[in-house]
Wavefront OBJ file of the C-alpha trace (Angstrom):
o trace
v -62.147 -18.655 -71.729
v -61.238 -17.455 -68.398
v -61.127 -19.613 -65.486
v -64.564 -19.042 -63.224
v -64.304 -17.418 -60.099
v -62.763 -18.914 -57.448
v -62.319 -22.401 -59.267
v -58.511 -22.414 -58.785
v -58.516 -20.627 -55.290
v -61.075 -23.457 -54.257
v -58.969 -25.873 -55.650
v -56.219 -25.115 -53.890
v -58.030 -24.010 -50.367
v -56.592 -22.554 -47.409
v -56.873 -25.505 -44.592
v -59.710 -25.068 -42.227
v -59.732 -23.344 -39.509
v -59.439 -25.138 -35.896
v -61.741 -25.188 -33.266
v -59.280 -26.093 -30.831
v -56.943 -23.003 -31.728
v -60.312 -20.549 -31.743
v -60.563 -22.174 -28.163
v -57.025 -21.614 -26.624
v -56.842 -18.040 -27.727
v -60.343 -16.910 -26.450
v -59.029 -18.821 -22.967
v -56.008 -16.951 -23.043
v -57.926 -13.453 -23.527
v -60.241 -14.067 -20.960
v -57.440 -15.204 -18.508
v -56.375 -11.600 -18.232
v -59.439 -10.325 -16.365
v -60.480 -7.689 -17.981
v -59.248 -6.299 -21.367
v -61.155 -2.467 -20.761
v -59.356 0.099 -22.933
v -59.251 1.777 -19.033
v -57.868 -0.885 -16.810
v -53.500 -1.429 -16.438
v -51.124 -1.240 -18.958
v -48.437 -1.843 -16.431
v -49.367 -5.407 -15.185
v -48.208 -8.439 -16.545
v -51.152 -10.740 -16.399
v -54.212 -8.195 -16.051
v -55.794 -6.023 -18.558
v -55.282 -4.220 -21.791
v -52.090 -3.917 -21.671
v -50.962 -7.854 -21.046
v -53.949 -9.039 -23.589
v -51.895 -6.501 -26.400
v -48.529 -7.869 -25.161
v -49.890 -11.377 -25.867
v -51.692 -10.863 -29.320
v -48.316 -9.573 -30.427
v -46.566 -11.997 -29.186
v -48.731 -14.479 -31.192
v -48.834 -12.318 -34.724
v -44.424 -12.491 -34.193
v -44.780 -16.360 -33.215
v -46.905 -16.752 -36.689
v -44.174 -14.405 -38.493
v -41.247 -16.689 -37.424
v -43.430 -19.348 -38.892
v -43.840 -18.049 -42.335
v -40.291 -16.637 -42.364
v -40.812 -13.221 -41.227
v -43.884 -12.566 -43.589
v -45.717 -10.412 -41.250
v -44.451 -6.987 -39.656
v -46.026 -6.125 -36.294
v -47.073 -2.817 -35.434
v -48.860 -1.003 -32.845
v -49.826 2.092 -33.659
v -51.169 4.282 -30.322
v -52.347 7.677 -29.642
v -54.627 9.380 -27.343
v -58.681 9.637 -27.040
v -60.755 11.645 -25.531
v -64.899 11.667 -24.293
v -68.072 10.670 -22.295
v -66.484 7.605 -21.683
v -63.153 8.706 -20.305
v -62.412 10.273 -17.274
v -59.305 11.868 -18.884
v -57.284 11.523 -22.399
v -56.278 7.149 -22.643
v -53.542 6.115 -25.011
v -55.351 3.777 -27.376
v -53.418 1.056 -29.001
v -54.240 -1.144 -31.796
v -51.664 -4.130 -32.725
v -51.424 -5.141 -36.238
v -49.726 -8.044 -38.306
v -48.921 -6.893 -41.780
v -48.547 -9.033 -44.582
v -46.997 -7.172 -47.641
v -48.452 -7.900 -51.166
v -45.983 -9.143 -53.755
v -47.143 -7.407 -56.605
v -49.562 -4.616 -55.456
v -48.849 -4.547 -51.979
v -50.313 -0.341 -51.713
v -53.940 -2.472 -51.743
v -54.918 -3.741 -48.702
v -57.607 -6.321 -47.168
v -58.667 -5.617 -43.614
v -60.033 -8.623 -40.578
v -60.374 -6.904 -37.671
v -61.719 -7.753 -34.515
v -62.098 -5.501 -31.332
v -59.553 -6.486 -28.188
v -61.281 -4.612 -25.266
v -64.219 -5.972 -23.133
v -66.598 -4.086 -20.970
v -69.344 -4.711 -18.339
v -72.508 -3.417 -17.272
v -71.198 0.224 -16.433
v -69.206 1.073 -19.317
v -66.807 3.262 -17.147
v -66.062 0.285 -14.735
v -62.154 -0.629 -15.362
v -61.671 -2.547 -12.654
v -64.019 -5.629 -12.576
v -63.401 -9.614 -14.597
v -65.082 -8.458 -18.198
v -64.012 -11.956 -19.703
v -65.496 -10.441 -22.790
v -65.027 -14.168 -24.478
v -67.780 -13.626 -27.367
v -67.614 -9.504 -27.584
v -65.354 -9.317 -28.926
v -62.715 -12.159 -28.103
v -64.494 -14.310 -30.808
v -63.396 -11.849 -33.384
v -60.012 -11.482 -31.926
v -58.990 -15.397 -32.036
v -60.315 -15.266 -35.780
v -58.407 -12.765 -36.538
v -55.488 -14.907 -34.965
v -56.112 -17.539 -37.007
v -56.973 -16.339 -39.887
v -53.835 -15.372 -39.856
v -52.164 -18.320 -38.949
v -53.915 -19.792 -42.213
v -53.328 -17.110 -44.608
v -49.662 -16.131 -43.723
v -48.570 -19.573 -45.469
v -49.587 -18.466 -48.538
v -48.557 -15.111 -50.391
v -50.967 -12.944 -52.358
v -50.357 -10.102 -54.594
v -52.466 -7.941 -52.393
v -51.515 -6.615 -48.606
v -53.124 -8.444 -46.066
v -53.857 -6.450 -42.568
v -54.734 -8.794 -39.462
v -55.202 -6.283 -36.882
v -56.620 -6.529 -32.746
v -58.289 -2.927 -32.219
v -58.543 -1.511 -28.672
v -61.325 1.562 -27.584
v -64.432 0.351 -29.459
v -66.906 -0.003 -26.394
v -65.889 3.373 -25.710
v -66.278 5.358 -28.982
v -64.787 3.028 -31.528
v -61.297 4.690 -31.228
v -59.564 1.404 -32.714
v -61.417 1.443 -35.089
v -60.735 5.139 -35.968
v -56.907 4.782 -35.106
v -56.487 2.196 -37.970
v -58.544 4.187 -40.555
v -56.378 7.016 -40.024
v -53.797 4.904 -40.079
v -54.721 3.750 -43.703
v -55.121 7.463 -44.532
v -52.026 8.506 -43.725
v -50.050 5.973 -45.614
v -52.098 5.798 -48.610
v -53.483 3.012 -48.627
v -56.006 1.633 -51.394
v -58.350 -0.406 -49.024
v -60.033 -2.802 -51.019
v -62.190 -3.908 -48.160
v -62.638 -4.357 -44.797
v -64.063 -7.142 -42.625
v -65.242 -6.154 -39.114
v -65.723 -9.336 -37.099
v -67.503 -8.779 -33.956
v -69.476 -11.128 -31.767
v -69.218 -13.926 -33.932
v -69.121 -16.464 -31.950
v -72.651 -17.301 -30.235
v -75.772 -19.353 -31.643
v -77.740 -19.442 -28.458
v -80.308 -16.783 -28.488
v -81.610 -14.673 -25.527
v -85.227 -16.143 -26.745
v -83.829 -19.771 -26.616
v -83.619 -20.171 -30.591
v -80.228 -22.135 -31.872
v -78.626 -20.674 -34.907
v -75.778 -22.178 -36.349
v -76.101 -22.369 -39.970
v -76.146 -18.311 -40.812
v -74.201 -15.419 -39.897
v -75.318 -11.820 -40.491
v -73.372 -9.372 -42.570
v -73.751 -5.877 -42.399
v -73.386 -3.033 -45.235
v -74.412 0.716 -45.895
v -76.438 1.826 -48.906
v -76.276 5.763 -49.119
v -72.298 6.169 -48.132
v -71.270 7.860 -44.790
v -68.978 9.461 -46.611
v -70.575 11.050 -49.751
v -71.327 15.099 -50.049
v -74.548 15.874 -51.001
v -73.446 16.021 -54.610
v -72.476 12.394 -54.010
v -75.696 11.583 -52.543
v -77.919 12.835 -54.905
v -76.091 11.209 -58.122
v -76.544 7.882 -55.656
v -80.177 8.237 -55.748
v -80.555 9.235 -59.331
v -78.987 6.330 -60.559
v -80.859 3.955 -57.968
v -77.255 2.724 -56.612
v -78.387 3.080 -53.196
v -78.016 -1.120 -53.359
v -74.567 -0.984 -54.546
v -72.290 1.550 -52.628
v -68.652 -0.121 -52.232
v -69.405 -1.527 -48.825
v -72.953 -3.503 -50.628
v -70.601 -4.081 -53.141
v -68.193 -6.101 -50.787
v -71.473 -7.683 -49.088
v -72.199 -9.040 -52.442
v -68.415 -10.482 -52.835
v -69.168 -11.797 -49.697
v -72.409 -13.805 -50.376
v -70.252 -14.648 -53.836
v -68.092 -16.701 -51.990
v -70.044 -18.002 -49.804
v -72.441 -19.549 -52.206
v -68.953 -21.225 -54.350
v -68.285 -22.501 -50.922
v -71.252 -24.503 -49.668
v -68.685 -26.945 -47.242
v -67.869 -23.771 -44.659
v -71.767 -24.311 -44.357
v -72.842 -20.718 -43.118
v -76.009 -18.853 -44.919
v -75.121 -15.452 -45.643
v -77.899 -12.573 -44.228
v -77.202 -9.380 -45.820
v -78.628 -7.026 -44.010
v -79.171 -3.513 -45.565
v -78.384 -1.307 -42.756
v -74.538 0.107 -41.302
v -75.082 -1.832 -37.982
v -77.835 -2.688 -35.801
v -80.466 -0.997 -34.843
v -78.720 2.117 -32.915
v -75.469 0.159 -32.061
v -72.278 0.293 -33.938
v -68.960 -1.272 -34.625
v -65.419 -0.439 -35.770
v -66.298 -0.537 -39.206
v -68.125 2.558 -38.758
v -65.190 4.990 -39.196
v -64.108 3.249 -41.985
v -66.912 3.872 -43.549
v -66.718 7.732 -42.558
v -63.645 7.528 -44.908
v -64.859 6.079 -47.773
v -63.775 2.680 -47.750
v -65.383 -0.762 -48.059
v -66.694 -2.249 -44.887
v -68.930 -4.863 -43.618
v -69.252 -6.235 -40.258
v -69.906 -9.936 -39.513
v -72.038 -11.070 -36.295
v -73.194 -14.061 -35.437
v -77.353 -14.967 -36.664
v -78.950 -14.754 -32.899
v -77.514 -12.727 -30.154
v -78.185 -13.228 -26.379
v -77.976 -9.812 -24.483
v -77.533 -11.784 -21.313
v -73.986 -12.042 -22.255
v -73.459 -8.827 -23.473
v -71.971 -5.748 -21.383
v -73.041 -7.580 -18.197
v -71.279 -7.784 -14.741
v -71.339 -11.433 -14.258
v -73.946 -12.567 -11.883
v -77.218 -14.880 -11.494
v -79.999 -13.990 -11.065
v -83.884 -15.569 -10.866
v -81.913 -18.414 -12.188
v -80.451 -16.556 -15.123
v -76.831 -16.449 -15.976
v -75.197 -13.014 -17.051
v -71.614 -12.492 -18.363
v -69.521 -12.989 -21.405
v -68.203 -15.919 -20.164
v -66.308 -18.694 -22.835
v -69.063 -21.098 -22.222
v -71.492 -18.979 -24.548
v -69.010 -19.554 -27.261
v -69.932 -22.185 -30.059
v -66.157 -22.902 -31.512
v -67.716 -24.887 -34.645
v -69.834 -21.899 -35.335
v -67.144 -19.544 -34.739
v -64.618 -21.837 -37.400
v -67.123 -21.297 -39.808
v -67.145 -17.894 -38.899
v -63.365 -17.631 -39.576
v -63.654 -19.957 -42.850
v -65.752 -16.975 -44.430
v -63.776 -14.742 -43.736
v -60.786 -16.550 -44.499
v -62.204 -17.053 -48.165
v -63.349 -13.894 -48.854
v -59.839 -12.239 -48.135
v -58.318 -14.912 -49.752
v -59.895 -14.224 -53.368
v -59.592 -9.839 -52.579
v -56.229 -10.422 -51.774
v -55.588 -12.163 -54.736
v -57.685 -10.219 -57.198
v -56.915 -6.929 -58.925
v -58.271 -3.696 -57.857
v -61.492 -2.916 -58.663
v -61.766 -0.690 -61.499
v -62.164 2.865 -60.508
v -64.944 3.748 -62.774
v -67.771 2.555 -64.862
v -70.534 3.614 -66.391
v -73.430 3.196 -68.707
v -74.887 4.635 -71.998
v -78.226 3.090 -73.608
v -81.282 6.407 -72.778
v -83.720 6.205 -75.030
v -82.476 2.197 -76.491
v -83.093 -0.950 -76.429
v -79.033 -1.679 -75.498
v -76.690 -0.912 -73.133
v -73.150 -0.305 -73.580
v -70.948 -0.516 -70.052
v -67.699 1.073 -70.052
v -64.889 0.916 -67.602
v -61.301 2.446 -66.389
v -58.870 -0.106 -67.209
v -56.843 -1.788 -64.184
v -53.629 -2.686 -64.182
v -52.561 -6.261 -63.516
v -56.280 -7.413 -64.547
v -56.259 -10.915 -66.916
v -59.916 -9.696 -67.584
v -63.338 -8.213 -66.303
v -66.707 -9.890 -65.704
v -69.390 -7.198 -66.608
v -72.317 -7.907 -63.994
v -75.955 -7.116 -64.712
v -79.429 -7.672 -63.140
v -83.376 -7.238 -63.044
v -83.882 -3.710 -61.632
v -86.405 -5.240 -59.165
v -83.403 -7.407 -57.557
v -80.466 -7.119 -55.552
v -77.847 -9.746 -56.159
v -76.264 -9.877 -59.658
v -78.170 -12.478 -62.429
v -76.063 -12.135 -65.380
v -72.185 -12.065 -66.734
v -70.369 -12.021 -69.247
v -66.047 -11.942 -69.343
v -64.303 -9.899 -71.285
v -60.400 -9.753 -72.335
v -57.868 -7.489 -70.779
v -57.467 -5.267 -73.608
v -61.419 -4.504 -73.302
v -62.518 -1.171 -71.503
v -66.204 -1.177 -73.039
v -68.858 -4.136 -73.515
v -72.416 -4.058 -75.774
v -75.466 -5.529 -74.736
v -77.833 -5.640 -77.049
v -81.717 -5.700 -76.177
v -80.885 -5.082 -72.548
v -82.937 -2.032 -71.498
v -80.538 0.173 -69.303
v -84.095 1.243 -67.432
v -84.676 -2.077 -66.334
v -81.425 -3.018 -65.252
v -78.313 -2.449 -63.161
v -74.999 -2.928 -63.938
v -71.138 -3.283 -62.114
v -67.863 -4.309 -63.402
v -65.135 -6.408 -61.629
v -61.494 -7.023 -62.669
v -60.323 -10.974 -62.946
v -56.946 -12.428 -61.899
v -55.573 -15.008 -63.921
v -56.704 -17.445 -61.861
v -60.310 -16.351 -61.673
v -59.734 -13.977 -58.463
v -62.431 -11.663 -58.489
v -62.373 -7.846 -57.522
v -65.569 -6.351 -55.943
v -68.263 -4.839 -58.492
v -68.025 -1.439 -59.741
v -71.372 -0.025 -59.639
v -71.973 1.287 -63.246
v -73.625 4.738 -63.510
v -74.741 6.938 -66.105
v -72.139 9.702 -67.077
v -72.602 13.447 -66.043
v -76.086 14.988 -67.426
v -75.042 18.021 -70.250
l 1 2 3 4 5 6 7 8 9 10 11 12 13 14 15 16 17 18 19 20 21 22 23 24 25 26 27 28 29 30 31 32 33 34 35 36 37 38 39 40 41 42 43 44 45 46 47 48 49 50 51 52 53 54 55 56 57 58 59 60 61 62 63 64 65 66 67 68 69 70 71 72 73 74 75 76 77 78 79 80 81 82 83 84 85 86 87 88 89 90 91 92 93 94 95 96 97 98 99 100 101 102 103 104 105 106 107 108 109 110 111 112 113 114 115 116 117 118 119 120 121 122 123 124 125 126 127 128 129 130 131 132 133 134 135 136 137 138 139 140 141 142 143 144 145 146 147 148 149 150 151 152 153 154 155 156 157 158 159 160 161 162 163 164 165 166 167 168 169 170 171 172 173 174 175 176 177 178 179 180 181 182 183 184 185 186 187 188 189 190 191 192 193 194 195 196 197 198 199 200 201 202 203 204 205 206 207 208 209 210 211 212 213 214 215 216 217 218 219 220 221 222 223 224 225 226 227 228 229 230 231 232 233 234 235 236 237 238 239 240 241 242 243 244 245 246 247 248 249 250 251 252 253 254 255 256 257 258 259 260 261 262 263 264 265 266 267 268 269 270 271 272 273 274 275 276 277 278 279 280 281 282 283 284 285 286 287 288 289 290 291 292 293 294 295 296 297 298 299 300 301 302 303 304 305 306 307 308 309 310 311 312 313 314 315 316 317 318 319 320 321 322 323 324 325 326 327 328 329 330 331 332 333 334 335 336 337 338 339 340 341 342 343 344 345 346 347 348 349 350 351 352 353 354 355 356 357 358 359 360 361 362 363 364 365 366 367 368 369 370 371 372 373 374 375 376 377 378 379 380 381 382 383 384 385 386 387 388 389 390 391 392 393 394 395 396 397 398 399 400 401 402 403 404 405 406 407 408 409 410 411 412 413 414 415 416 417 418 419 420 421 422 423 424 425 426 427 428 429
């Protein structure tokens, strides 16, 4: 029998993440002023430029420490748009940790480096930008610092984006990046503003994080789309299927203490992150953000008034919260890093029975597969079953393939889990 998922990885759990370390690194990224993808490059202590210096000064400082595990890049070029009075150089720095056995698949945590205020063209004023996004910055930083003392068959990207408040150019860069060298991103976690549990109306949140995920995919032709809808997988396109990894490990987790919301939509309401592009190319993404937001905080010059404080200042940052924060996502690359692929097909057969047979492309490396099935009228998966390695097909009798839906994942030996393969029917004759 195959060890359950995440039993061994649990057993053997990352240490938690500090407060105190979440702390010093959000302090250090507001000291420089601002961090807007516009202001210097050229001064030492001020801007974009120093705040990239120093986050890859830290990703070398953690590469020393695991014996040169990580390779630190910064891959740049130049933007243009509404929000630019002329073409910038946008730079995102990245910490690469290569897999040891399939290191062409590659987990993303991301977090977005530059901060704005009120006038999104204003390079020149303090954005302290502590909670957007300098939450999701210092858990990238220690995330890893946690997961670079450990080595996982899988790549493992830690990367500090620049250019999302104005167009989500970091963002972009990186998912051409991944494009360009081939890589097989297995998924892609998009921390930003993770850090807060005050909301604007006064409620306290502390307990729950949001996580965001796209049905219909951003990057599907109409072909694509209309096969989506025929086969009712509108609730598990690869980026739900990573928000149901997610809420996976967060339920075989219960001591990070964070409720999962998954909710069904790219982004909020009319906003967007740097998850977005990778999306547009047709990889897993989800973006974290914290359960209550307070817009008082957000893109605001910093100022009182009537009484009220405005500004993304370090004092609206919850560091327990945001451990937790980084705890999830620690996890949840932990076990994809760790897993095999995901298998790059499945599908069903069963019209007109009582049973459903699931079939599958086989993956190499697996120790096994979990077939997944549920209830048509739910989302999260009910039922499993494991199979061996040397199966690429499974039987169910007297389950109705009307009433249910189906997914595959591939198992590591030590109970690693891949994200579901949404099962669909094979091409109409």
């Amino acid at each position: 029998m195959l060890a359950p998922a995440l039993a061994l990885l649990v057993a053997t759990a990352a240490p938690r993440p500090d407060p105190a370390r979440l702390h010093d690194s959000i302090a250090m990224l507001v000291g420089f002023g601002t961090r807007h993808t516009l202001s210097t490059t050229t001064d030492p202590h001020r801007g974009i430029g120093a705040a990239r210096n120093w986050v890859a000064d830290r990703f070398a400082a953690l590469g020393s420490a695991c014996g040169g595990c990580l390779t630190i890049e910064r891959p740049a070029r130049l933007f243009s748009g509404e929000r630019t009075p002329q073409p910038v150089r946008v730079e995102d720095v990245i910490a690469i940790q290569t897999g040891t056995r399939d290191p062409n698949r590659v987990v993303i945590v991301q977090g977005h480096l530059d901060s704005r205020v009120s006038d999104v063209m204003n390079a020149t004023a303090d954005a302290p930008g502590a909670n957007d996004d300098g939450s999701g910055v210092a858990l990238v930083l220690e995330a890893a610092r946690l997961l670079s003392r450990q080595r996982f068959p899988a790549t493992i990207v830690y990367a500090a984006l620049s250019g999302e408040e104005q167009g989500l150019w970091g963002g972009t860069l990186l998912a051409e990046t991944a494009k360009a060298r081939g890589w097989q991103v297995a998924a892609v976690l998009n921390d930003d503003i993770v850090g807060n549990t005050h909301g604007i109306g006064g409620e306290h949140v502390d307990d729950r994080v949001r996580l965001f995920s796209e049905g219909i995919m951003a990057a599907a032709d109409p072909a694509a789309i209309k096969r989506q809808r025929a086969e009712g997988g509108e609730d598990d396109s690869p980026s739900r299927a990573l928000a149901k990894a997610v809420l996976r490990v967060a339920a075989a987790q219960p001591e990070i203490g964070l409720h999962v919301m998954a909710v069904r939509r790219p982004d909020r309401f009319m906003r967007g992150g740097d998850h977005i592009p990778f999306l547009e190319a047709s990889y897993p993404a989800v973006r974290f953000t914290e359960a209550v937001e307070n817009y008082n905080r957000q893109h605001q010059d910093l100022r009182t008034e009537n009484g009220v404080r405005y500004g993304d200042t370090i004092a609206g940052v919850d560091f327990p919260y945001l451990g937790r924060v980084t705890a999830l996502n620690v996890a949840v690359a932990r076990e994809l890093a760790s897993a095999p692929a995901a298998p790059a097909r499945a599908m069903i057969t069963g019209a007109v029975s009582d049973d459903t047979t699931v079939a599958w492309a086989a993956v190499p490396g697996a120790a096994g597969y979990r077939v997944r099935w549920r209830p048509a009228d739910t989302t999260g998966w009910t039922d499993s079953r494991d199979v061996p390695a040397s199966a690429t097909s499974l039987a169910l009798p007297h389950v109705n393939i009307d009433d249910h839906f189906f997914g595959v994942a591939a198992l590591a030996k030590d109970g690693a889990e891949s994200i579901a393969t949404f099962a669909g029917a094979p091409p109409r004759k």
